[in-house]
Jmol script that loads the backbone (N, CA, C; Angstrom):
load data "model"
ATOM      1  N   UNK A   1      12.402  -4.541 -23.050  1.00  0.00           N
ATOM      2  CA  UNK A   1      12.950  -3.206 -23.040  1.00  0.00           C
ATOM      3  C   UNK A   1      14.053  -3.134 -21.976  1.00  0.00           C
ATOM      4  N   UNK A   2      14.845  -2.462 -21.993  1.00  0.00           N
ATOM      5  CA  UNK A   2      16.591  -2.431 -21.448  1.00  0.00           C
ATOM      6  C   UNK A   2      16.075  -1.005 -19.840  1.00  0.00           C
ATOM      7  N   UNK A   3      16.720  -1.645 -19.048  1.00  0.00           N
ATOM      8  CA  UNK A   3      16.737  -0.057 -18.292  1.00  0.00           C
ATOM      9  C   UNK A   3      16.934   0.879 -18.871  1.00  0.00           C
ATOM     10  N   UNK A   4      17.633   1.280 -19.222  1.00  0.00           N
ATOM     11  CA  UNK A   4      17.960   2.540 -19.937  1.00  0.00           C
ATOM     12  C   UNK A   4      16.592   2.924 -20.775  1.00  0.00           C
ATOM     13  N   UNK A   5      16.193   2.351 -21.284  1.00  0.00           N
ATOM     14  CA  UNK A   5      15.136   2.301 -22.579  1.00  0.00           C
ATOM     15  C   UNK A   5      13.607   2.400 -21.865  1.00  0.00           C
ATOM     16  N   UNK A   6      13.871   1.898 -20.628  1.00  0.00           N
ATOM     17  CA  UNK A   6      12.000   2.176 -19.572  1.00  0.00           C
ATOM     18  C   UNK A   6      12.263   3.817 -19.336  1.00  0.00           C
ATOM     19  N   UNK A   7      13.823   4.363 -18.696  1.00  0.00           N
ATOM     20  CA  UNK A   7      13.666   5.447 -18.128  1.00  0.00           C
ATOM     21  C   UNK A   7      13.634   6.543 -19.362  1.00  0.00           C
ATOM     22  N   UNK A   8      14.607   6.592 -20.670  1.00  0.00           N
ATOM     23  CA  UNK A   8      13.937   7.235 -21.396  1.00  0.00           C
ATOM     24  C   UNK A   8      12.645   7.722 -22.103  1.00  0.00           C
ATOM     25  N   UNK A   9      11.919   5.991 -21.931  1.00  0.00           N
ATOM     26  CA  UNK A   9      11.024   6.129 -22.550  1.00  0.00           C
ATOM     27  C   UNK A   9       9.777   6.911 -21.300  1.00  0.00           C
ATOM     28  N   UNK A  10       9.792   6.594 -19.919  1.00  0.00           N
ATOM     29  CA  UNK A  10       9.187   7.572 -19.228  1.00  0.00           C
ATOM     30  C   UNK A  10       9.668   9.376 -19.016  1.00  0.00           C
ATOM     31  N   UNK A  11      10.537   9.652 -19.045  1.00  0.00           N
ATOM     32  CA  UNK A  11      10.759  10.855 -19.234  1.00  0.00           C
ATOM     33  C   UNK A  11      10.282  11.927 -20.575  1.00  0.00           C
ATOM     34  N   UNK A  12      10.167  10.783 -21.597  1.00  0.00           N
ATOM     35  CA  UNK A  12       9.834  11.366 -22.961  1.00  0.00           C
ATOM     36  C   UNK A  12       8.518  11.091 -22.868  1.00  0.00           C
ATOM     37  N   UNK A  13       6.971  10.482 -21.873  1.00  0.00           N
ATOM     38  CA  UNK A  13       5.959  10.861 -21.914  1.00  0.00           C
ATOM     39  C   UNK A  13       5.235  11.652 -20.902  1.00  0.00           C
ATOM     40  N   UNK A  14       4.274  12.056 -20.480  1.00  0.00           N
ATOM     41  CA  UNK A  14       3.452  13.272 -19.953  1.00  0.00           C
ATOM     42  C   UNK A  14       2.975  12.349 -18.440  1.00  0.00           C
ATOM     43  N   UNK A  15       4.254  11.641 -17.983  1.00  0.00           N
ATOM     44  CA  UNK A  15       3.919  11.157 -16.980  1.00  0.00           C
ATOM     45  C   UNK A  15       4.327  11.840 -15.460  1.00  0.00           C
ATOM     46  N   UNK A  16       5.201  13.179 -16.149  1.00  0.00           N
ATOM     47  CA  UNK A  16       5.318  13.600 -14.801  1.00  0.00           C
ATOM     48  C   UNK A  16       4.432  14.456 -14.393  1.00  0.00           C
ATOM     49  N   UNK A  17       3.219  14.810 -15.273  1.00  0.00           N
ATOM     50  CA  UNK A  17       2.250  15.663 -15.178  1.00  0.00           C
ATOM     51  C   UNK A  17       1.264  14.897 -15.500  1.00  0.00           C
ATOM     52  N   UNK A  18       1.184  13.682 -15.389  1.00  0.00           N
ATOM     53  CA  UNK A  18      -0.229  12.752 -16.222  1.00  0.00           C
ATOM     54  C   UNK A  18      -0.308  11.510 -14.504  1.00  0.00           C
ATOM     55  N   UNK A  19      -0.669  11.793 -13.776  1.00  0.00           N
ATOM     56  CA  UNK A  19      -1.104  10.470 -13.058  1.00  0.00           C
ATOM     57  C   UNK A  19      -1.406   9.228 -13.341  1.00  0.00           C
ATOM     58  N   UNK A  20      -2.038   9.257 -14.563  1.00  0.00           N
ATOM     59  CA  UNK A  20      -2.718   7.922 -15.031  1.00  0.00           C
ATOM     60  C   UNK A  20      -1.572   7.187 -15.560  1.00  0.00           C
ATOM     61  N   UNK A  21      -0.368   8.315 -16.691  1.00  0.00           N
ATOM     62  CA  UNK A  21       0.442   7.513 -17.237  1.00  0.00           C
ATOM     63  C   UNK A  21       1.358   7.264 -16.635  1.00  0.00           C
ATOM     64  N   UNK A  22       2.095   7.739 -15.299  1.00  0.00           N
ATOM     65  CA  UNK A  22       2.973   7.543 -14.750  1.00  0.00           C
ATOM     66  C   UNK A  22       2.916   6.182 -13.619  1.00  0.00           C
ATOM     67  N   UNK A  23       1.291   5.720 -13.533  1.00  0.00           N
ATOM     68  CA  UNK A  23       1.134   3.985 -12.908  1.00  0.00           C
ATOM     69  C   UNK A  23       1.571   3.291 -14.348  1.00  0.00           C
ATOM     70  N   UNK A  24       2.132   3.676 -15.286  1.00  0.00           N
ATOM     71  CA  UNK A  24       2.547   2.690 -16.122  1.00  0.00           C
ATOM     72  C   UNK A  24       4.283   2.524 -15.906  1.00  0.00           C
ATOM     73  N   UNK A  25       5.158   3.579 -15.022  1.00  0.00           N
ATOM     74  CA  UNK A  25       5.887   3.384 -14.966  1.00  0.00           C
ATOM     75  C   UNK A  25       6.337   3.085 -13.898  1.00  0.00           C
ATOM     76  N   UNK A  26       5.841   2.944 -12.384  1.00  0.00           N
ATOM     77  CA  UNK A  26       6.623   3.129 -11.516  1.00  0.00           C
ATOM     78  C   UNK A  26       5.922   1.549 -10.579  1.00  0.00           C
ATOM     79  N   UNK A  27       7.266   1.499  -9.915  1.00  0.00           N
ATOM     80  CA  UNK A  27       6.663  -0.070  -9.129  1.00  0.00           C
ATOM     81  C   UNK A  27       5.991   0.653  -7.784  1.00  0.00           C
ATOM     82  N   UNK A  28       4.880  -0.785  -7.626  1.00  0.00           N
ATOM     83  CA  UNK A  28       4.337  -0.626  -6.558  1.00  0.00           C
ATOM     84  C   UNK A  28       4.922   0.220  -5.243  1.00  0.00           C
ATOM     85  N   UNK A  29       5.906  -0.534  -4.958  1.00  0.00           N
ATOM     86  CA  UNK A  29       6.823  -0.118  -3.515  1.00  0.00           C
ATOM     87  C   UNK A  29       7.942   0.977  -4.273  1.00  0.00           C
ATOM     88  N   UNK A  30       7.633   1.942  -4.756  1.00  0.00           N
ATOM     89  CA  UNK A  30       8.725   2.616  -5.123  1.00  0.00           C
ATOM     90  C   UNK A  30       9.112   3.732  -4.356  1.00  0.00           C
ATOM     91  N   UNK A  31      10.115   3.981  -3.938  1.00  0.00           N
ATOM     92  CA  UNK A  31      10.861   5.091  -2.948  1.00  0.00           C
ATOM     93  C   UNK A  31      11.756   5.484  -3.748  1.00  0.00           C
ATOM     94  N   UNK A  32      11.414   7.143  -3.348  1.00  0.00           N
ATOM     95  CA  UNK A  32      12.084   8.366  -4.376  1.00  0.00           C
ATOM     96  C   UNK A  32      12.752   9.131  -2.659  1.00  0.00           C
ATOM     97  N   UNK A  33      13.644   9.299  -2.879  1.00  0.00           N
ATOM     98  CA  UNK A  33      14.741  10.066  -1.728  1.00  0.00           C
ATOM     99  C   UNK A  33      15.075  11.475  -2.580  1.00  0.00           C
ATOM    100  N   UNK A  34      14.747  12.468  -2.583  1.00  0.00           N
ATOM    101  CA  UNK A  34      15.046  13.880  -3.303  1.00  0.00           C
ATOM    102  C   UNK A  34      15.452  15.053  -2.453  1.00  0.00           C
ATOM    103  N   UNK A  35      16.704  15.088  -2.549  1.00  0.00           N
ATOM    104  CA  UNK A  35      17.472  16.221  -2.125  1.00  0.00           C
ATOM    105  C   UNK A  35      16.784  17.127  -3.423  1.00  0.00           C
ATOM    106  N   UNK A  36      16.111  18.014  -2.548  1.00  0.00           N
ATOM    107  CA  UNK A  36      16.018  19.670  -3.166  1.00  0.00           C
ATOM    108  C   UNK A  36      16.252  20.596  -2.801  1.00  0.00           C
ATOM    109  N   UNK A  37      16.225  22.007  -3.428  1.00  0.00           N
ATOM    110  CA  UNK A  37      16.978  22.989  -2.963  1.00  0.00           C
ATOM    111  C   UNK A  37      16.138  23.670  -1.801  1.00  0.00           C
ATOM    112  N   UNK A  38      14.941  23.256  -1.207  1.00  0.00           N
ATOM    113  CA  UNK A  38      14.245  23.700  -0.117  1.00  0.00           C
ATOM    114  C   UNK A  38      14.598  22.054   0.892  1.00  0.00           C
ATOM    115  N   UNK A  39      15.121  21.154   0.460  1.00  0.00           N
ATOM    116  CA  UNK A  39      15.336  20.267   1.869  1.00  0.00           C
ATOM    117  C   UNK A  39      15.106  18.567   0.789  1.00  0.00           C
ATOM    118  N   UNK A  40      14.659  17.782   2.047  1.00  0.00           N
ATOM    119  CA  UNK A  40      14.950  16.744   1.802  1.00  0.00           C
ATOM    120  C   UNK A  40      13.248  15.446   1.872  1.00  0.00           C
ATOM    121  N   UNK A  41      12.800  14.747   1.258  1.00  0.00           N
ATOM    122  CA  UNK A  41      11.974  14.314   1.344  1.00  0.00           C
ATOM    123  C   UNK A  41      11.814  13.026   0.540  1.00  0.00           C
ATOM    124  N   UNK A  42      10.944  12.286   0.866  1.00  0.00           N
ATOM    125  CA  UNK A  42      10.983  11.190   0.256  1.00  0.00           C
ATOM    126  C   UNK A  42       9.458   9.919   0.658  1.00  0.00           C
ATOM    127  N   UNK A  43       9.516  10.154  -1.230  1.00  0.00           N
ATOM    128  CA  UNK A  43       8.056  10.199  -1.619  1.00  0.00           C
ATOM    129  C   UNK A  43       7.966   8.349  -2.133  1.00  0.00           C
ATOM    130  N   UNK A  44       6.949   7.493  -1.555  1.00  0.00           N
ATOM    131  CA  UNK A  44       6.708   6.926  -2.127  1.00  0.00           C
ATOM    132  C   UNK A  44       5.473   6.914  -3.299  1.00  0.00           C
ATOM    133  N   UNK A  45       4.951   5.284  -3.253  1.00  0.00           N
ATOM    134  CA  UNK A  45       3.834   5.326  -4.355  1.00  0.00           C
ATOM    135  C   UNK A  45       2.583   6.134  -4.402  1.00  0.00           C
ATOM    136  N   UNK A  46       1.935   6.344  -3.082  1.00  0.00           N
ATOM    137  CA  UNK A  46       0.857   7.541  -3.284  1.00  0.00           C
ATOM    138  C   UNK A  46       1.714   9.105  -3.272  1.00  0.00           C
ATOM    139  N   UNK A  47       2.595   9.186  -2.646  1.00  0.00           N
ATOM    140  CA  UNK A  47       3.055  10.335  -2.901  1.00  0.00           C
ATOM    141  C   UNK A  47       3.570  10.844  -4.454  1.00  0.00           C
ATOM    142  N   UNK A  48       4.411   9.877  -4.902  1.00  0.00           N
ATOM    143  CA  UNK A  48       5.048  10.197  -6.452  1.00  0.00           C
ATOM    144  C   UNK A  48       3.397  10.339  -7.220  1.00  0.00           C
ATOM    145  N   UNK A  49       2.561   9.661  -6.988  1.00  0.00           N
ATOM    146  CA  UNK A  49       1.128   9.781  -7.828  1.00  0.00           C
ATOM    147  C   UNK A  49       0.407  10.945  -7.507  1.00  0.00           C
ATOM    148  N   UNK A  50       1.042  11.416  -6.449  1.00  0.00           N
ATOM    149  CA  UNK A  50       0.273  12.722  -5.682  1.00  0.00           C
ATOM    150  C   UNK A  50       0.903  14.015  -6.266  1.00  0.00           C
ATOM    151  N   UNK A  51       2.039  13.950  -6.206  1.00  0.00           N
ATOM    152  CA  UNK A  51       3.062  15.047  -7.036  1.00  0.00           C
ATOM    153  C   UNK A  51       2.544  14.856  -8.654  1.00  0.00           C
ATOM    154  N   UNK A  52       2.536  13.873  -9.197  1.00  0.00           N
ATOM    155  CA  UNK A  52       2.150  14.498 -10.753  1.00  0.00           C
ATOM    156  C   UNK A  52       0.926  14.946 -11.185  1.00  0.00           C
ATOM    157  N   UNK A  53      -0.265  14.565  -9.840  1.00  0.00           N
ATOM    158  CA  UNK A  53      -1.233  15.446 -10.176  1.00  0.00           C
ATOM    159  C   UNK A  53      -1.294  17.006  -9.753  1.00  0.00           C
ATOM    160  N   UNK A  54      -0.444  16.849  -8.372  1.00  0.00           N
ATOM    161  CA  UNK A  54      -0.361  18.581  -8.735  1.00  0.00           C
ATOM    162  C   UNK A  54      -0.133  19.387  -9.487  1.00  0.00           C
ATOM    163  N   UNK A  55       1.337  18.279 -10.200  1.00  0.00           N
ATOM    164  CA  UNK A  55       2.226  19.319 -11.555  1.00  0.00           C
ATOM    165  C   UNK A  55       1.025  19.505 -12.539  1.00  0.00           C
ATOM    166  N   UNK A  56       0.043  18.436 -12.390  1.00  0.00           N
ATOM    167  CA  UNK A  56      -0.984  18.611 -13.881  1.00  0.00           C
ATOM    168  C   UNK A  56      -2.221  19.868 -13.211  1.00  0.00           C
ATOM    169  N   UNK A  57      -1.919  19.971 -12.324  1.00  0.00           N
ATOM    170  CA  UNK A  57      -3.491  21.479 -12.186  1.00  0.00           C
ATOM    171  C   UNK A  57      -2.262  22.378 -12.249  1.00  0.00           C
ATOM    172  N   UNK A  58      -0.812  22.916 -12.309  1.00  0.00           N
ATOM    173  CA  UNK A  58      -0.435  23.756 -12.600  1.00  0.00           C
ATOM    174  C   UNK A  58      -0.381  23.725 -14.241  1.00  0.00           C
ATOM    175  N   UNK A  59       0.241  22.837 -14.791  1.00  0.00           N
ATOM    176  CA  UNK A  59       1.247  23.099 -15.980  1.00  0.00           C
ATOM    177  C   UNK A  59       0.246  22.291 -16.890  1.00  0.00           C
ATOM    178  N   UNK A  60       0.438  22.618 -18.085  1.00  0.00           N
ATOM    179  CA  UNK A  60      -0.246  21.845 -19.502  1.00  0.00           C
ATOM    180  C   UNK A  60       0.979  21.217 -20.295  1.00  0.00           C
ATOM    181  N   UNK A  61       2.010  21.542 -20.078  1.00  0.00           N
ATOM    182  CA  UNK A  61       2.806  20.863 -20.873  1.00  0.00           C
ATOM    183  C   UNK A  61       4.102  20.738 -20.379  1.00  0.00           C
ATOM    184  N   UNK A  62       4.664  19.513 -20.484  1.00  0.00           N
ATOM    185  CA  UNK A  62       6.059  19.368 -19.803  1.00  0.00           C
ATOM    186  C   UNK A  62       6.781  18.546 -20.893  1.00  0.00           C
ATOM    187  N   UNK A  63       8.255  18.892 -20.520  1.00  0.00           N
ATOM    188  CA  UNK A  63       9.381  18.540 -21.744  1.00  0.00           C
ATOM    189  C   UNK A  63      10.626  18.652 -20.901  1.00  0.00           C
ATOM    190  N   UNK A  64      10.830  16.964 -20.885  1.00  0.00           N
ATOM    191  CA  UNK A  64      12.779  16.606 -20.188  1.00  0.00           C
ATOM    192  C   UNK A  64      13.329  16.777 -21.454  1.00  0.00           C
ATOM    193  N   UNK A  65      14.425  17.513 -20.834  1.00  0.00           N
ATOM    194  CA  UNK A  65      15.518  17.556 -22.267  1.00  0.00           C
ATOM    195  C   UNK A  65      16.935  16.974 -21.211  1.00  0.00           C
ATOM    196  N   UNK A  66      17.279  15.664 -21.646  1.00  0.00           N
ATOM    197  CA  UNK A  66      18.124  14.978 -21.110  1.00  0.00           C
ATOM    198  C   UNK A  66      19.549  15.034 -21.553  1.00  0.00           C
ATOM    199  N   UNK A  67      20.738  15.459 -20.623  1.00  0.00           N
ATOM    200  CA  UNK A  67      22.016  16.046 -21.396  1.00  0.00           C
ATOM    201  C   UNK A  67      22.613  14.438 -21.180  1.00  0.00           C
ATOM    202  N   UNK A  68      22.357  13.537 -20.093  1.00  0.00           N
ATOM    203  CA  UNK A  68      23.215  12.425 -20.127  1.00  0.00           C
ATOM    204  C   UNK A  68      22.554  11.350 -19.660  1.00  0.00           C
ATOM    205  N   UNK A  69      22.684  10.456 -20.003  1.00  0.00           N
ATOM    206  CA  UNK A  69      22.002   9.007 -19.323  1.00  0.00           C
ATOM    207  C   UNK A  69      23.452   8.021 -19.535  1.00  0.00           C
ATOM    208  N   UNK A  70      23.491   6.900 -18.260  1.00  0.00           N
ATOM    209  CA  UNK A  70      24.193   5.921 -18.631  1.00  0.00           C
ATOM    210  C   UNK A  70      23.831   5.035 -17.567  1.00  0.00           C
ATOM    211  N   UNK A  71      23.798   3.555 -17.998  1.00  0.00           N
ATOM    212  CA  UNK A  71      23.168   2.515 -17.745  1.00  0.00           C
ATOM    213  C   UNK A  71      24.156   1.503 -17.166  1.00  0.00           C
ATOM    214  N   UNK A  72      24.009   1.022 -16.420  1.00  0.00           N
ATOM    215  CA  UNK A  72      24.798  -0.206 -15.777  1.00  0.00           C
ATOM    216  C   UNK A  72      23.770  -1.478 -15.232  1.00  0.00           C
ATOM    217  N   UNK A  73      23.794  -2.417 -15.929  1.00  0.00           N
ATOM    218  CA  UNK A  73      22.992  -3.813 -15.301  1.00  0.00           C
ATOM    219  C   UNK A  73      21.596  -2.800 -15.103  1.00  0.00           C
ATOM    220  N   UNK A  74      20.807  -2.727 -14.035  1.00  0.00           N
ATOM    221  CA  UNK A  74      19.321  -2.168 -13.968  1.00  0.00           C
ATOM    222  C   UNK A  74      19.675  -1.136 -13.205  1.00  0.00           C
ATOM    223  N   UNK A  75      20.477  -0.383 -13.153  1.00  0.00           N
ATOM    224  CA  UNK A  75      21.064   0.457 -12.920  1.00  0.00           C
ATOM    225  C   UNK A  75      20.897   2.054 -13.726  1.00  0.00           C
ATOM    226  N   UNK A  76      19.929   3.352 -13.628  1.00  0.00           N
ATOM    227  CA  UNK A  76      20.385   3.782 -14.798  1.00  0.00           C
ATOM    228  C   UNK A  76      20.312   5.295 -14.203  1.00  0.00           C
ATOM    229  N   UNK A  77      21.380   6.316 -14.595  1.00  0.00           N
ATOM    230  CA  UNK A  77      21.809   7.473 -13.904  1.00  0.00           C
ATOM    231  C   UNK A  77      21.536   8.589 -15.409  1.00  0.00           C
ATOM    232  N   UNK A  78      20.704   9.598 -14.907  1.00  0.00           N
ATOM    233  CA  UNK A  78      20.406  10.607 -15.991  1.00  0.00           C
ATOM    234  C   UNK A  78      20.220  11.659 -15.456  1.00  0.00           C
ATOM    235  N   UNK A  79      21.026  12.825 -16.600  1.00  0.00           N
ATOM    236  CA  UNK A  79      21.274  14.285 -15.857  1.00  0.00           C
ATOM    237  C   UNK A  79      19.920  15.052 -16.713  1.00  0.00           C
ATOM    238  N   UNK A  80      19.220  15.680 -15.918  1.00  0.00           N
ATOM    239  CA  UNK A  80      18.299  16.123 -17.498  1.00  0.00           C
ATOM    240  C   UNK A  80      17.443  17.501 -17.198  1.00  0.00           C
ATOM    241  N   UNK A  81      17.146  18.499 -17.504  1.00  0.00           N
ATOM    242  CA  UNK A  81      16.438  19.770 -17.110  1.00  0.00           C
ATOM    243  C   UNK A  81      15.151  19.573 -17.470  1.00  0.00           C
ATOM    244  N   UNK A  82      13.983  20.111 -16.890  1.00  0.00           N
ATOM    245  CA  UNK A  82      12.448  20.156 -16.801  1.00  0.00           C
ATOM    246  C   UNK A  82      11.849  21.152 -17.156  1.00  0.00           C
ATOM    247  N   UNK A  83      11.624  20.953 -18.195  1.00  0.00           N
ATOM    248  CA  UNK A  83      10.478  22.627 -18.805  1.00  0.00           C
ATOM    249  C   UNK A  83       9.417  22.071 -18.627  1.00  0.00           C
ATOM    250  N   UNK A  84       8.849  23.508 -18.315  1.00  0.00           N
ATOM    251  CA  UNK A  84       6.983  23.487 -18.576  1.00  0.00           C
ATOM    252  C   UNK A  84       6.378  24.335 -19.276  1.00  0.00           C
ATOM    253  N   UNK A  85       4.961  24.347 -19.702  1.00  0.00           N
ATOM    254  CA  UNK A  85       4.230  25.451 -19.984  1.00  0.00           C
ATOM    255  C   UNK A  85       3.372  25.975 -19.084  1.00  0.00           C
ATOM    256  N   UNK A  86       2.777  26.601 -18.346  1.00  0.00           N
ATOM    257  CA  UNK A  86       1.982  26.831 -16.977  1.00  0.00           C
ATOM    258  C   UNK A  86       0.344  27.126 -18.019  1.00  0.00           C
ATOM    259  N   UNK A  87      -0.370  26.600 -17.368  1.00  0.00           N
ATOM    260  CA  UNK A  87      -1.898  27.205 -17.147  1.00  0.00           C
ATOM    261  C   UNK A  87      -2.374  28.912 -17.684  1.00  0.00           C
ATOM    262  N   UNK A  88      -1.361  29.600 -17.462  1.00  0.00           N
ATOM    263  CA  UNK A  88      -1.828  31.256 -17.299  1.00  0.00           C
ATOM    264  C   UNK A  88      -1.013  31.230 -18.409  1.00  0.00           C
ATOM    265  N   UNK A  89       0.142  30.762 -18.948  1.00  0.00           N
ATOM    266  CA  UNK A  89       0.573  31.173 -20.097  1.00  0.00           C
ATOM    267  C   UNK A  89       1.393  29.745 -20.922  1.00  0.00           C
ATOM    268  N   UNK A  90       0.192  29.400 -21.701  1.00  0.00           N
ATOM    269  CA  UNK A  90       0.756  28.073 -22.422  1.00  0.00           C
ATOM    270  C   UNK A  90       1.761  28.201 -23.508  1.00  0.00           C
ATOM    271  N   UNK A  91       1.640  29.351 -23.941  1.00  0.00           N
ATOM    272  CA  UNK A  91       2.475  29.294 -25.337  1.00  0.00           C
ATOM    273  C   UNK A  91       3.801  29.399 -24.124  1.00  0.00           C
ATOM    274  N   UNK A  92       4.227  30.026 -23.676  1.00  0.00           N
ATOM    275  CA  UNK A  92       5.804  29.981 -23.048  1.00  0.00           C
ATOM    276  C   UNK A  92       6.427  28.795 -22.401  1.00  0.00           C
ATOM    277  N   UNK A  93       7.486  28.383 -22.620  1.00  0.00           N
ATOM    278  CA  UNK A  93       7.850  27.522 -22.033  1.00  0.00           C
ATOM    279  C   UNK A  93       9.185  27.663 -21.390  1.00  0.00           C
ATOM    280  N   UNK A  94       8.867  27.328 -20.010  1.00  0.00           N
ATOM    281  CA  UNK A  94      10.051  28.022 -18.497  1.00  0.00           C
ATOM    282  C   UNK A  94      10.819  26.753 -18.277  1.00  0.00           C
ATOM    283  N   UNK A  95      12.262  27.404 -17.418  1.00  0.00           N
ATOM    284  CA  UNK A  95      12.504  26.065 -17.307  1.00  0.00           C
ATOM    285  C   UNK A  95      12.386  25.984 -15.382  1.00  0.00           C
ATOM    286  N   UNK A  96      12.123  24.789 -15.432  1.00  0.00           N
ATOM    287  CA  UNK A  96      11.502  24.190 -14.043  1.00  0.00           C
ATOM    288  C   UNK A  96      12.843  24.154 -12.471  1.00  0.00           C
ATOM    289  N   UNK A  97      13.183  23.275 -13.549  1.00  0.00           N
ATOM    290  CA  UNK A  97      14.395  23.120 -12.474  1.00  0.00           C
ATOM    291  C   UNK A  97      15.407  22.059 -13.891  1.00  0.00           C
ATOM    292  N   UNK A  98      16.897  21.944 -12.937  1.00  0.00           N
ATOM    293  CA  UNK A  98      17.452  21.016 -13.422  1.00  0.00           C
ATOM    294  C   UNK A  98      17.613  19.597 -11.877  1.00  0.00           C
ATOM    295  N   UNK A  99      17.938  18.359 -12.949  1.00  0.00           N
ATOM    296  CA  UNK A  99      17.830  17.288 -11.901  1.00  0.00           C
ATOM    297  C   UNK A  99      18.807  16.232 -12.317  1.00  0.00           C
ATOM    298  N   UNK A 100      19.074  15.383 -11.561  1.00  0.00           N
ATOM    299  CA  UNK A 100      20.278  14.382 -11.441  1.00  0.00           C
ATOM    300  C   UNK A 100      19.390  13.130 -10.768  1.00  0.00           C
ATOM    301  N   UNK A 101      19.334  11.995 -11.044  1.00  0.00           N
ATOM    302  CA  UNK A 101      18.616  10.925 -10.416  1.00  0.00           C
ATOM    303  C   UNK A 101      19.157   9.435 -10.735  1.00  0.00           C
ATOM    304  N   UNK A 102      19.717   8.994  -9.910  1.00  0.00           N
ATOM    305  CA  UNK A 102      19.760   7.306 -10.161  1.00  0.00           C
ATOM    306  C   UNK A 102      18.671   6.545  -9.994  1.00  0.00           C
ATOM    307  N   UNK A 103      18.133   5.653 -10.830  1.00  0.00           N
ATOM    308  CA  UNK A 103      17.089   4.773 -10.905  1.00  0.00           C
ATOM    309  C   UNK A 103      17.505   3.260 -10.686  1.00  0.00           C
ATOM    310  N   UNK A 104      16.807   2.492 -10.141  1.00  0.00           N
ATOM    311  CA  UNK A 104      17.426   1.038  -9.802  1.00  0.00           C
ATOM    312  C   UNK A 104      15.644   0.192 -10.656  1.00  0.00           C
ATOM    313  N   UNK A 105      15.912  -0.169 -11.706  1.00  0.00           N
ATOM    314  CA  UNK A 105      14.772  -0.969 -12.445  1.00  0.00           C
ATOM    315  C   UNK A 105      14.126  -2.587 -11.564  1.00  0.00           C
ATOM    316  N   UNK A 106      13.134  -2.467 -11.678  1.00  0.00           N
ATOM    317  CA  UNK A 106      13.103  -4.123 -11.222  1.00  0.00           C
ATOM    318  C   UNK A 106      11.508  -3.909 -11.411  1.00  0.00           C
ATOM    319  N   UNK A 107      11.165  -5.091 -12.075  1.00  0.00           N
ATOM    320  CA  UNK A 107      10.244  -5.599 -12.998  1.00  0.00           C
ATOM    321  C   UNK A 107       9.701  -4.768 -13.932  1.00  0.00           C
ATOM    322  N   UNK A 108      10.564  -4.268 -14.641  1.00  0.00           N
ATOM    323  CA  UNK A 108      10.787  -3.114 -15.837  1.00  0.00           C
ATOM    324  C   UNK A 108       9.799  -1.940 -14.978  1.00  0.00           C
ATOM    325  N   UNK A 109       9.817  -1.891 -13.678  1.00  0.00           N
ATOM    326  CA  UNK A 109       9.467  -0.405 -13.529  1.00  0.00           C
ATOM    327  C   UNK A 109      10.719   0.359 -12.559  1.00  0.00           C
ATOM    328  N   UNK A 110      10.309   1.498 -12.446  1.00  0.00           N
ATOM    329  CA  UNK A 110      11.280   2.484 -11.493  1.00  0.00           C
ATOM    330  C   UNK A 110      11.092   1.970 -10.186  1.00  0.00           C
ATOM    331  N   UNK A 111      11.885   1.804  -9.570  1.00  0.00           N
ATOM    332  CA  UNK A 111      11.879   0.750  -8.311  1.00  0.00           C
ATOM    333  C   UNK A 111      12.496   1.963  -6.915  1.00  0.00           C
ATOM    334  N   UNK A 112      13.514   2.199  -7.283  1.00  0.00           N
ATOM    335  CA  UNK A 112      14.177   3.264  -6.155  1.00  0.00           C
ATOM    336  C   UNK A 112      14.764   4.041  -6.888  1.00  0.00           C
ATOM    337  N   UNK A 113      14.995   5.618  -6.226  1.00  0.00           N
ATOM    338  CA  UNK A 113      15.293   6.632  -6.748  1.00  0.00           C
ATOM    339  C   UNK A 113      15.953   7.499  -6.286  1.00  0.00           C
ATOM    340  N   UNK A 114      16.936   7.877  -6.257  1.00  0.00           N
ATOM    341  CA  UNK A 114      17.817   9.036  -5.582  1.00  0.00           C
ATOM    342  C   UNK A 114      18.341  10.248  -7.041  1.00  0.00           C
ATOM    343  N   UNK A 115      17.625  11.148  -6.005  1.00  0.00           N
ATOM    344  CA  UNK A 115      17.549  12.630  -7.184  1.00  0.00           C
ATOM    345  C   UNK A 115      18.140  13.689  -6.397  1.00  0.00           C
ATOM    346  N   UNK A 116      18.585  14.219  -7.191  1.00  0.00           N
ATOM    347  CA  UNK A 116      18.643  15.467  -6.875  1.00  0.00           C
ATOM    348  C   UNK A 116      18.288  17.148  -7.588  1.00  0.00           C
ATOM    349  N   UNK A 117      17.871  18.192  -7.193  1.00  0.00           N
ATOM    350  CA  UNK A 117      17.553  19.173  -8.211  1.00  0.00           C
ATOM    351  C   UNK A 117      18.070  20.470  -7.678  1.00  0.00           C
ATOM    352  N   UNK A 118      17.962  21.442  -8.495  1.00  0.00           N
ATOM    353  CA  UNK A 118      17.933  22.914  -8.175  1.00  0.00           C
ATOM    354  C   UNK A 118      17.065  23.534  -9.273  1.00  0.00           C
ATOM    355  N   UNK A 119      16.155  24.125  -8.692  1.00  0.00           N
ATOM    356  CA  UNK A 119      15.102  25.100  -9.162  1.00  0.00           C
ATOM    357  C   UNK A 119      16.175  25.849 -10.233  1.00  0.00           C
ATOM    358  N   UNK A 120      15.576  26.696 -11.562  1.00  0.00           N
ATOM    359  CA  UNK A 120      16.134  27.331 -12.047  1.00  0.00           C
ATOM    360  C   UNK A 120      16.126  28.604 -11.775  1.00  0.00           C
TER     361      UNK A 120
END
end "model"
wireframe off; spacefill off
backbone 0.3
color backbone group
């Protein structure tokens, strides 16, 4: 599978709200650097595993809708917005934030990460 083709294919499953499925995507030593619109932080491997179980006691359902991806060598940069459905009201679906993130692949998982977002 191609960089490009690991990070689509993790964004298009329930791994940012699924703990279990998101150790299928991310490397051991992985460092996420995320400029957000409350500051700056940066999450490795128990942390990124720690964040998608929170998102999962809020939200039941999540959906990237990705406006751009482009790939260079293991290299792969995607612009993409984050809906959810929340707990208290599943049928609706909000949007989360939008986000910007370069990914650097190595041994077909997400290796390093520089993101950025703004809440919607």
């Amino acid at each position: 599978m191609s960089p490009k083709e690991i990070v689509q294919k993790f964004y298009k499953s329930d791994a940012l709200i699924d703990g279990e499925v998101i150790k299928d995507f991310i490397h051991p030593e992985i460092i996420l650097d995320w400029n957000s619109s409350t500051g700056f932080i940066q999450l490795d491997y128990n942390s990124v595993l720690n964040l998608s179980n929170e998102l999962h006691k809020a939200y039941v359902r999540s959906k990237v809708r990705i406006s751009h991806i482009i790939a260079e060598n293991n290299i792969v940069s995607v612009r993409y917005s984050h809906f959810v459905k929340t707990i208290e009201n599943p049928r609706e679906e909000m949007l989360l934030a939008h986000f910007i993130v370069i990914w650097e692949i190595k041994d077909n998982k997400l290796f390093r990460g520089y993101q950025m977002s703004q809440i919607s």
